[in-house]
KEDRENSE-429063 format. One line per 3 residues: number of its first residue (from 1); their letters; for each residue x, y, z of N, C-alpha, C, CB. Coordinates in steps of 0.05 Angstrom, whole numbers. Glycine has a CB too. Example, Ala and Ser with C-alpha at 12.3 -4.5 7.8 and 13.67 -1.06 7.14 Angstrom:
2
1) as) 264/-114/156/246/-90/156/264/-66/156/226/-89/181; 257/-45/142/273/-21/143/258/1/157/282/-12/114 $
END
This chain:
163
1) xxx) 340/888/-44/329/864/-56/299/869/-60/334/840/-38; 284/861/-78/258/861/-96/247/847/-76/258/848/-127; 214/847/-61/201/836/-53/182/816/-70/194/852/-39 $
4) xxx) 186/796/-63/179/764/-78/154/771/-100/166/734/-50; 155/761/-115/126/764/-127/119/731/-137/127/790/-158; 96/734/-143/85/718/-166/92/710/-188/70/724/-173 $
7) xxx) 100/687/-215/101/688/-230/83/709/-246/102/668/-231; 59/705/-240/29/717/-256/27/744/-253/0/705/-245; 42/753/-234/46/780/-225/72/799/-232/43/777/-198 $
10) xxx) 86/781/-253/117/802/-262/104/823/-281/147/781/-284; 77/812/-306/67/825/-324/49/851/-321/56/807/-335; 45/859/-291/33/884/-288/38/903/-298/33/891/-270 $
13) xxx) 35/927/-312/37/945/-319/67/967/-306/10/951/-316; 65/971/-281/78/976/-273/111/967/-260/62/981/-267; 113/945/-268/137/924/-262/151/924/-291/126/890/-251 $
16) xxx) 182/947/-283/191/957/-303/223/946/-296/183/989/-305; 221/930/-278/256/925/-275/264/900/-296/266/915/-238; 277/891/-297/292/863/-308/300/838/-290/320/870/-320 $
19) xxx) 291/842/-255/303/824/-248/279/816/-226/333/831/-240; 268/789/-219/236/786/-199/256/760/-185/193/773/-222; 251/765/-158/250/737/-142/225/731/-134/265/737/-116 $
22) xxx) 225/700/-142/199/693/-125/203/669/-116/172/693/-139; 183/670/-89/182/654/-71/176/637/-72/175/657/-59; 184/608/-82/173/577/-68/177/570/-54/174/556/-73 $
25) xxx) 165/555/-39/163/539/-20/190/548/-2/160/510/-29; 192/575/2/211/592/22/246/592/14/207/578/55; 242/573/-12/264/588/-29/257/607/-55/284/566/-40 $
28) xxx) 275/628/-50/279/649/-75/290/642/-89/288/671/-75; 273/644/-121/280/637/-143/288/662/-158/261/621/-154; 300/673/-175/308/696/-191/298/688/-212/337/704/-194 $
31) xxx) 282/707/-223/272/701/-257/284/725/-266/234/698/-266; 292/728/-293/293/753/-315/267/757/-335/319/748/-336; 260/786/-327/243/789/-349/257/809/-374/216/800/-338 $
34) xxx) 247/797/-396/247/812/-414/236/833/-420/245/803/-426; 235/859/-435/230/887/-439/192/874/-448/258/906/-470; 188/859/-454/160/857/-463/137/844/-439/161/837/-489 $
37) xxx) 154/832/-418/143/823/-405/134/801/-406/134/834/-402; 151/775/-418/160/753/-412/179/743/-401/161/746/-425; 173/725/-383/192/722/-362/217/700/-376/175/710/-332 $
40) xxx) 242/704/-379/260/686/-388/271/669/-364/281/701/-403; 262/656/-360/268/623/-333/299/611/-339/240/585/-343; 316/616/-328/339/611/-324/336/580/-338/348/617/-293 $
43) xxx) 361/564/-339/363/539/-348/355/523/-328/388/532/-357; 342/500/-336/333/477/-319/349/450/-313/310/469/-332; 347/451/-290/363/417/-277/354/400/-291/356/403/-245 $
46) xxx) 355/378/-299/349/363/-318/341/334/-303/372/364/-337; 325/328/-295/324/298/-287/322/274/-311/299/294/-268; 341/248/-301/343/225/-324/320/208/-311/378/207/-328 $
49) xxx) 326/200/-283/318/183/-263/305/193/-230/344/167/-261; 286/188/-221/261/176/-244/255/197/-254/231/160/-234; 244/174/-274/217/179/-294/189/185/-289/212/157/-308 $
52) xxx) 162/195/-293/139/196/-296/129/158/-303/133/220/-319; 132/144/-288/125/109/-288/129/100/-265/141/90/-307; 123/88/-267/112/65/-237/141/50/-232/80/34/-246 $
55) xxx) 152/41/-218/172/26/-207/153/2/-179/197/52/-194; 170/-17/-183/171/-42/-169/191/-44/-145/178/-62/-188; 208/-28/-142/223/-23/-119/229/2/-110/246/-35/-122 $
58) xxx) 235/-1/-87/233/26/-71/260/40/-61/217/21/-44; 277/23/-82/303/46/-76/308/52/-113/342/28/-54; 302/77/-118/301/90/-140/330/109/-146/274/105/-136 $
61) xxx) 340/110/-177/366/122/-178/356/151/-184/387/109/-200; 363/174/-162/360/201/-173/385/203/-196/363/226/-148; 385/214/-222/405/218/-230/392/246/-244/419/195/-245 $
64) xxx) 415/264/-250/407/289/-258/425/305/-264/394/301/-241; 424/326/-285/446/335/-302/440/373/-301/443/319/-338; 458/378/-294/452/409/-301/474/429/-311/442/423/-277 $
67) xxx) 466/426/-340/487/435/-349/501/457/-354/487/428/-360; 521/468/-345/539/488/-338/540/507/-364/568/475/-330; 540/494/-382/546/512/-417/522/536/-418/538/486/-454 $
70) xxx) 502/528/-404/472/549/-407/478/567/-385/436/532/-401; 506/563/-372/499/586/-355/524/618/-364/503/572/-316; 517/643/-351/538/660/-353/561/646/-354/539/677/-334 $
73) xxx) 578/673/-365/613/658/-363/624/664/-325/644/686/-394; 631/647/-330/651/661/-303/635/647/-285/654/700/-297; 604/636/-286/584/625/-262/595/592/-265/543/631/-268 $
76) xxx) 583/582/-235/586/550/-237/565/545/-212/624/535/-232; 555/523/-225/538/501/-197/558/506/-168/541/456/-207; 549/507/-139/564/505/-118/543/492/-102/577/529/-108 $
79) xxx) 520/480/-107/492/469/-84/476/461/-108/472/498/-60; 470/432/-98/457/416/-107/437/408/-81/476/395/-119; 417/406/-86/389/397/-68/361/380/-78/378/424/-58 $
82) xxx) 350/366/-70/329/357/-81/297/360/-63/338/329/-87; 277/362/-66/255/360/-49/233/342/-57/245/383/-45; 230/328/-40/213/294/-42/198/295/-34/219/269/-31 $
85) xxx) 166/292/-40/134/298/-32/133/320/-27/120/287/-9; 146/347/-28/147/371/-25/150/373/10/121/384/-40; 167/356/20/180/363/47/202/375/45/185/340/63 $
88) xxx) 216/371/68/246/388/74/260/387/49/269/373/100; 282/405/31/303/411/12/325/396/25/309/443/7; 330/372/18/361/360/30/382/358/7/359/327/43 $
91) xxx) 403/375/17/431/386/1/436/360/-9/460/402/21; 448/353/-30/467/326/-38/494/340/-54/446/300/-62; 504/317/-58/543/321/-82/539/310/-98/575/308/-76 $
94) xxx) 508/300/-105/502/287/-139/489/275/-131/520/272/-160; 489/248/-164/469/240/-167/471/217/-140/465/232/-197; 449/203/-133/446/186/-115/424/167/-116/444/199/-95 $
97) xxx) 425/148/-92/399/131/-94/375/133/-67/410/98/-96; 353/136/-84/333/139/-64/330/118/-51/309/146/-73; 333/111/-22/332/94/-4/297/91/7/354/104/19 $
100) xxx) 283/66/9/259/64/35/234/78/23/270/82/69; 234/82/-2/217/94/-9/187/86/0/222/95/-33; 167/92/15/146/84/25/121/75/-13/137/116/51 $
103) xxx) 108/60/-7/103/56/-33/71/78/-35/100/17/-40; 72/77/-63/49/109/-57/64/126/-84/57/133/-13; 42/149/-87/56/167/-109/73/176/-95/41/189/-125 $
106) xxx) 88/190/-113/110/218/-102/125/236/-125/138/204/-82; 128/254/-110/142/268/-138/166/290/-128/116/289/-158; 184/297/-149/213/301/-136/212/323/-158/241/274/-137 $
109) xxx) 234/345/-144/243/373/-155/281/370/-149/224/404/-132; 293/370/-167/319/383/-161/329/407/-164/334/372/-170; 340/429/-152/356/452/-150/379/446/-153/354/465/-130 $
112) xxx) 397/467/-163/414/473/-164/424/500/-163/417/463/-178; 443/507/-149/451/533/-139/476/550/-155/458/528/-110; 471/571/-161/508/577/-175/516/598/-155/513/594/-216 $
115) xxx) 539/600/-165/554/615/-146/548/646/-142/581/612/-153; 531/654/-152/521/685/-154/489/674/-145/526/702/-192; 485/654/-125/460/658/-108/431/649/-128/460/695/-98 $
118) xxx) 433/654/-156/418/646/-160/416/617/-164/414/659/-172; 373/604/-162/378/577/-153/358/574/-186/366/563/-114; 365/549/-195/356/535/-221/348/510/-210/379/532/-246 $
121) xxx) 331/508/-228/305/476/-213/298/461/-240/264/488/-195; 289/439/-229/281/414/-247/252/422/-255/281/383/-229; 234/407/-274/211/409/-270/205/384/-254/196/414/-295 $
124) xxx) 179/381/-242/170/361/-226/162/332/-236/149/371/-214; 180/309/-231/169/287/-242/160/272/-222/185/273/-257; 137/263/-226/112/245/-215/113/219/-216/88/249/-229 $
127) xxx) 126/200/-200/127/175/-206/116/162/-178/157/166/-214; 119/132/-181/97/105/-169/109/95/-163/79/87/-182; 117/88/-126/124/63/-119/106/46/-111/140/65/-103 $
130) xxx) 111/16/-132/81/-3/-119/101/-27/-110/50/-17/-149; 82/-35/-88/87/-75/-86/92/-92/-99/71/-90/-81; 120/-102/-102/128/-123/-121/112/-148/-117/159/-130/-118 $
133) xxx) 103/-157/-134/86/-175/-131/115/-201/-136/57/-171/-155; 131/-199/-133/157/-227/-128/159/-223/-94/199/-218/-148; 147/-206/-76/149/-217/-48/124/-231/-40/155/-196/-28 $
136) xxx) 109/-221/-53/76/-234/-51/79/-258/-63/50/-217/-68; 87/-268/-81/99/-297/-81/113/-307/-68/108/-303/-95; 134/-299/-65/157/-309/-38/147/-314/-12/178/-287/-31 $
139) xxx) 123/-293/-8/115/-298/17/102/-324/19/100/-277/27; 80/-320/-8/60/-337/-7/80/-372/-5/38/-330/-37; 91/-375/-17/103/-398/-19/119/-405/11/122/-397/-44 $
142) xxx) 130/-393/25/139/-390/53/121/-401/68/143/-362/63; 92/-384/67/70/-400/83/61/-429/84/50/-390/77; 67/-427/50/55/-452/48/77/-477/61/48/-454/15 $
145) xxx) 98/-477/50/119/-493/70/111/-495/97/148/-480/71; 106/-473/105/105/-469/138/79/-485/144/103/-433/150; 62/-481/128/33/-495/139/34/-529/132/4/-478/121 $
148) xxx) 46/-533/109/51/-565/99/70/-577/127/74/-567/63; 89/-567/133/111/-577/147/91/-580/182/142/-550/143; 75/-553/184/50/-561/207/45/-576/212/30/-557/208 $
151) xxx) 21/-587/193/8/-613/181/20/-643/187/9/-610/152; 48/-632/171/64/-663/180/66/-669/203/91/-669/174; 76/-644/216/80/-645/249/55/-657/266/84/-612/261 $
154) xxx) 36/-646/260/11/-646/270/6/-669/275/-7/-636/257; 7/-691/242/-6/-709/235/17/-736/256/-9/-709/197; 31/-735/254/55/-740/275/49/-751/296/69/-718/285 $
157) xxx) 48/-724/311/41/-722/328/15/-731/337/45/-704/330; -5/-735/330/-29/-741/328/-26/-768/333/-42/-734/306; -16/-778/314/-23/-819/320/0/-828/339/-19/-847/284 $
160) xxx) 21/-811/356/38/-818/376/20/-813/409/66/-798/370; -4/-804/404/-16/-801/430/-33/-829/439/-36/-774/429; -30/-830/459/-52/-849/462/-72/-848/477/-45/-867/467 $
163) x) -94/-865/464/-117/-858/465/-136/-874/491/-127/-862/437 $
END
């Protein structure tokens, strides 16, 4: 096996094979280069969901397609994985829903694995979980009940004492 290189580093002069792994984030990726020394990037995972935009809630639909026709004959997907803020790679069986999402940027990569080891990836989409501003109302209106309904109590209570 080929010791990892660089993307930026397949085009050296001396790098005469057809086949480079390189290292992200401690998974090996397999690129092909071509006789000129352009690197041909296997087919890409495809993300639908999310998008590059801001969302209002914090359980988001990963959905994602990777399609089998771009690959060799005889190969197939067998590992599907995704990586979220660029933490741990957690395996999934498809598409799914992002649960608890803390609100804040973030951005997501999906892999996909075929059965001959090599792994194919998403490009990175960059999306926004913000504060729905419908609990910031909800709340606000909650309070306000709570503080009116005080008041009454209060006021109540107030002219039942004696003085």
């Amino acid at each position: 096996m080929k010791q990892p290189i660089n993307v930026r580093d397949c085009c050296e002069e001396n790098s005469i094979s057809n086949m480079h792994v390189i290292n992200i984030l401690s998974i090996n990726i397999s690129i092909l280069q071509s006789g000129n020394c352009n690197p041909i990037i296997p087919p890409y995972v495809h993300i639908q969901s999310p998008q590059n935009k801001i969302y209002s809630s914090n359980e988001i639909e990963l959905n994602f397609v990777a399609p089998s026709v771009e690959l060799p004959e005889n190969t197939y997907f067998t590992l599907f994985s995704y990586r979220l803020d660029n933490f741990v790679v957690v395996t999934i069986d498809g598409n799914l829903t992002l649960t608890s999402l803390p609100w804040g940027s973030h951005s997501i990569i999906v892999y996909a694995q075929d059965n001959e080891g090599l792994l194919y990836f998403s490009q990175t989409v960059y999306f926004d979980v913000i504060f729905s501003t419908a609990w910031v109302l909800a709340a606000f209106i909650v309070a306000a009940f709570v503080c009116v309904g005080l008041l009454v109590y209060l006021k109540k209570y107030k002219r039942g004492l004696p003085r």
